[in-house]
N, C-alpha and C positions, 0 to 999 in steps of 0.2 A: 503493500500500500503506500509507498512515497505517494511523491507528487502524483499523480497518478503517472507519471509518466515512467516510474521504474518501481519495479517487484522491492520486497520491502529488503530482501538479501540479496539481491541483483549481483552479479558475478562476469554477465557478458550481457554488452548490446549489439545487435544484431542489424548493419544498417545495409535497407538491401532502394535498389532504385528500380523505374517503372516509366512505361512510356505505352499511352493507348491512342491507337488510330482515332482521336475522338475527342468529343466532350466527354469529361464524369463529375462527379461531387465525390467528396470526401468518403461520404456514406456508402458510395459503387465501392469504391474503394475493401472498405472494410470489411462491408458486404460479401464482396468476392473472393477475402481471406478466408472468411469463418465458412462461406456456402463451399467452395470449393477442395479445400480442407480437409471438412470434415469428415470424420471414418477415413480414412488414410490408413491412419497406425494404431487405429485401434483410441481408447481415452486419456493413454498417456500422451499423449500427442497431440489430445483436441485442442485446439484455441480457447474452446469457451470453460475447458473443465480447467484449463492451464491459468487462465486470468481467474477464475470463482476459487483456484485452490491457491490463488499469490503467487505461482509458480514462474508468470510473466505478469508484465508491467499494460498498460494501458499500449495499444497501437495507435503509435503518432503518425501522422501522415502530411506533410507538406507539399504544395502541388501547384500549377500553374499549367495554361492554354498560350500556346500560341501557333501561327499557320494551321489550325484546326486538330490542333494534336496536345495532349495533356501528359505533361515529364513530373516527376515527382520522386519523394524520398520515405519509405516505410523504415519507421522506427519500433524495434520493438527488446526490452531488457528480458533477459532472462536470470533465474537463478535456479536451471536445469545442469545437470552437467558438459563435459565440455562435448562426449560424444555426442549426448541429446539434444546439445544446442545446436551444435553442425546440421543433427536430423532434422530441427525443428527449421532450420534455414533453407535448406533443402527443399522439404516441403512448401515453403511460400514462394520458393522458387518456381514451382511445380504452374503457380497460376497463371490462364492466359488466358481469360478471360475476363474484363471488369466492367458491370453493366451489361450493356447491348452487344459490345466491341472489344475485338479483339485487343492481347495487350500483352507484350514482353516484360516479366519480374526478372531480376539477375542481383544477386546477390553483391553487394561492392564490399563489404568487411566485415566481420567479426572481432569486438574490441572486448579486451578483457579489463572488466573496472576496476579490478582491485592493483592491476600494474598501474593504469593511469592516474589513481589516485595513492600509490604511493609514489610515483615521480612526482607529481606536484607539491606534496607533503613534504619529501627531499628538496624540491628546491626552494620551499618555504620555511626549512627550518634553515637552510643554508642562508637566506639571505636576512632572518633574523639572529641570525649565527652574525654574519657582516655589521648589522646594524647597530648590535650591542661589543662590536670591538673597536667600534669609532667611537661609543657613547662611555661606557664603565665597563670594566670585563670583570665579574664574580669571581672572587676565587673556585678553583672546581668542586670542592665538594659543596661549599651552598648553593652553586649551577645545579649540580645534582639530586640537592635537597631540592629545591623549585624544582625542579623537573618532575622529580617522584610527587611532587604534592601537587601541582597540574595532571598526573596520570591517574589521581587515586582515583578509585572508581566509585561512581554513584553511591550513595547509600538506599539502592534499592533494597525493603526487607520482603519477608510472603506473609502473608493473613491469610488466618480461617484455616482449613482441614485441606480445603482444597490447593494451598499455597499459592494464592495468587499474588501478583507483583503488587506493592505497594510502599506507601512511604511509611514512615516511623508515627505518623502523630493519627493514626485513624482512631485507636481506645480513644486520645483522650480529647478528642475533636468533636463538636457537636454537629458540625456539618462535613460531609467530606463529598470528594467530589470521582465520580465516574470515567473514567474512560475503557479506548478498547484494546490495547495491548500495553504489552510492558514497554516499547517503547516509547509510548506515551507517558507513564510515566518515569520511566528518565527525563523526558525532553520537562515536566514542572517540576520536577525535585529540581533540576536544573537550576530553574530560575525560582527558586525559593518557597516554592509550594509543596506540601510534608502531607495534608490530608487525604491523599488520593489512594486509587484503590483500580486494577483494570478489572473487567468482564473476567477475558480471558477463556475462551473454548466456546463450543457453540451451543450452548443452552445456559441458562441463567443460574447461575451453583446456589445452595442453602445460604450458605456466608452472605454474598449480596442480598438475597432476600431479606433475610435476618436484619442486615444494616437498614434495607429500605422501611425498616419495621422498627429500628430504635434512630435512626439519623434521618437529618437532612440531606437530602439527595438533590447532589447537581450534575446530571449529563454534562459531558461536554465530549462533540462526538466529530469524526470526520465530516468534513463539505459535500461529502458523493454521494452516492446510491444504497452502499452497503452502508453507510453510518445511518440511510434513510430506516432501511430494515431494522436495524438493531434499534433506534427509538424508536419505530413503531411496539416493537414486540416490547420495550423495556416499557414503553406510558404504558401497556394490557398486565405489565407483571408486577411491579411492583410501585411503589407510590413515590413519585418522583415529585420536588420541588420546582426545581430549576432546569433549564435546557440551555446549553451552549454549543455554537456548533463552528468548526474552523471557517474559513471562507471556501465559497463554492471549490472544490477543486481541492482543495488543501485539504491537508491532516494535521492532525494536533503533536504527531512525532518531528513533522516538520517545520514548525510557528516558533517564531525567535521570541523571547521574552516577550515584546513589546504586544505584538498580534496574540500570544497565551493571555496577558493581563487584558487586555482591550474586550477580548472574544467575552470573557469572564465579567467585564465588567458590562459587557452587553445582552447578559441571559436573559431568558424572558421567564413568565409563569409558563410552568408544566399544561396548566389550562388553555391557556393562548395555542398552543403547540397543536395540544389535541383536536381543536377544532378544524385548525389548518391539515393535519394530517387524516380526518376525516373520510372515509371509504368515500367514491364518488357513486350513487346509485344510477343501476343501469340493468338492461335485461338480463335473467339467467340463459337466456339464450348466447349475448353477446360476451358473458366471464364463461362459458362453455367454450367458446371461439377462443378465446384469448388463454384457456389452459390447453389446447389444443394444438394451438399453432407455433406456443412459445418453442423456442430452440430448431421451427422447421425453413424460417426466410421464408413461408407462403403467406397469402394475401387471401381473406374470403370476404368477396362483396354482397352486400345485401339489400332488400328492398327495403318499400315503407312498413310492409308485414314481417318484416327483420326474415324472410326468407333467403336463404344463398342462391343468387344469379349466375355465380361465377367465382372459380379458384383460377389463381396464376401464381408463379412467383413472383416474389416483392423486387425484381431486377426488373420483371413486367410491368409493373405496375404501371407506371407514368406511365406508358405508352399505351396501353391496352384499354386503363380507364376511360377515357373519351369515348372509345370505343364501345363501352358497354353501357346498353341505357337502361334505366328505373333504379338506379344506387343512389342510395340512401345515404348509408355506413357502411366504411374500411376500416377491419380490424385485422391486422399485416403485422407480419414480424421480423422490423424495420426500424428506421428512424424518421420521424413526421418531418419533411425537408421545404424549402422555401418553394421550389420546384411542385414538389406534390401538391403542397395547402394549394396551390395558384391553380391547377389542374380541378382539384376537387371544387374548390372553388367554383369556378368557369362552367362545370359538370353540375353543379347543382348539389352536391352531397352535402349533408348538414353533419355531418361526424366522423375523424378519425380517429382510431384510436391505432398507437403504436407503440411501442419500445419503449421509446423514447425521443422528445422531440428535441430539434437542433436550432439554434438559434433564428430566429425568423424578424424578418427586416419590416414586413408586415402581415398582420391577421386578419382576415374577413371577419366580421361580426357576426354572417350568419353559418358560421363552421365551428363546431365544437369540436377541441382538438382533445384528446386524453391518451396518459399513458398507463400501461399494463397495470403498473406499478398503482396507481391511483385506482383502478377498475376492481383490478384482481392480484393485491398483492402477494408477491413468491413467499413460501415459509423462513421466516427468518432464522431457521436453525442449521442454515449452512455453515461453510467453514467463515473464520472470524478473524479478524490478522492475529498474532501471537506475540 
């Protein structure tokens, strides 16, 4: 879980380039990793089970059109081993189709992060090594002594039976505060925060419970999707005060002092939360469609009697919807794009629902847009960063 952009043990990144006789959007893009993909090599090797297990990082994809042809650079970390990484480049390799149109993937390099960041680390201690022979130079063994006391490590301790990572001050602390890995909390013991306490595995242990029953509880939880899970299922479990959550995109192992205090001083009520996080109601027909299709990339349109008209895949989509008339509602297992809403749009449909939507420059008013996640959301008892 970094940035989302690298696995939280990330070991290698993987930077591979692309070129499609064509227009695409980012979404073809990503689309065409996880559609084409998958079943390969079986689930140790799927995309989707490799990002839900941490095992890879978020796929970055940067991209640009010009003479009617779209070049780009697919970024993806791994903290797979070094043969599996190879296999897993390989495999992305393998794509040659993105969207509609044809499209050359090739591999450009395989970078190992922990060489790159200890070169950097070497030439930044070297050249605070320079800085302080011009300024005062310590005798060696108080050099040594600051050294060792710059290295000491955290005073992470474990709570409860189930030992989970936390700081020293939770007995004697009225309130303490939530997160979802241990890295988490190092990154506030860090910056002088002692009351915390992570999840930690993927169901809610007795110890937490227990606390939500004698303390003051304050989430404070990742920007993305999975920290969306985990508060949903934590407001249903135990009785929560507070809610903090990093900024869209961030995590709390990654927030520098300043963004951890700010975040915190920005919690809301647990009640405010629940309202916003509210199931959205819709037909049992339409969360039948959407536990159906999740993890298949197909598309099922439907009328005003919420009948199905028509299956395709979500690579068809845009192009095929015009084409088909009496649709209502698209519920697709995708990402709702500027592209589609303008399509559906144009076509008269008054509802999509998908994946999840991508930033949109503008909304029709008479298109209701929803995602999975809001409809029908997944069991939050998946795996949980660590």
């Amino acid at each position: 879980m970094t940035s989302q952009s690298a696995a939280p043990t990330a070991k290698y990144v993987i930077t591979a380039r692309f070129e499609v006789n064509g227009l695409v959007e980012k979404p073809d893009v990503i689309g065409a990793l996880f559609g084409q993909t998958e079943g390969l090599f079986g689930p140790e090797l799927d995309l989707r089970e490799l990002q839900k297990n941490n095992r890879i990082g978020r796929i970055e994809v940067e991209m640009k059109t010009e003479h009617n042809k779209t070049h780009g650079v697919i970024t993806v970390s791994s903290s797979l081993s070094m043969a599996s990484t190879s296999l897993l480049a390989a495999v992305i390799e393998s794509v040659d189709r993105i969207g509609p149109r044809e499209a050359k993937v090739w591999i450009e390099k395989i970078e190992d992060v922990r060489e790159l960041k200890r070169k950097r680390i070497i030439k930044r201690a070297k050249d605070l090594l320079k800085k302080w022979a011009f300024e005062a130079m310590p005798e060696t063994e108080e050099l040594m002594k600051e050294i060792g006391e710059a290295m000491k490590p955290s005073e992470i301790t474990t709570y409860g039976p189930e030992q989970l990572p936390a700081g020293p001050d939770i007995d004697k602390s009225p309130s303490i505060i939530l997160v979802e890995g241990r890295a988490d909390v190092h990154n506030l013991l860090r910056c002088g925060i002692k009351n915390v306490v992570a999840i930690q595995g993927a169901r809610v242990s007795e110890t937490i419970l227990k606390l939500g029953r004698e303390k003051e509880i304050t989430l404070f939880l990742d920007g993305d999707r999975a920290g969306d899970l985990i508060l949903r299922e934590l407001l249903e479990t135990i009785h929560v005060k507070y809610v903090a959550r990093a900024p869209p995109g961030k995590e709390v192992e990654e927030l520098t002092c300043r963004d951890i205090l700010a975040a915190l001083k920005e919690k809301v009520p647990a009640s405010e939360v629940r309202l916003k996080h509210a199931r959205v109601s819709v037909s049992p027909k339409l969360i039948e469609a959407i536990n159906n299709l999740k993890g298949t990339l197909e598309a099922s349109l439907f009328n005003g009697n919420l009948e199905v008209v028509a299956q395709m895949p979500v690579s068809e989509l845009a192009e095929r919807l015009p084409q088909t008339d009496g649709v209502t509602t698209v519920v697709f297992d995708g990402i709702i794009t500027q592209r589609l809403v303008d399509v559906a749009a144009e076509k008269g449909v008054t509802c999509l629902i998908g994946d999840r939507i991508s930033e949109l420059v503008k909304k029709p008013s008479h298109v209701r847009l929803l995602t999975f996640d809001e409809v029908a959301p997944e069991s939050p008892a998946g795996p949980r960063k660590e």
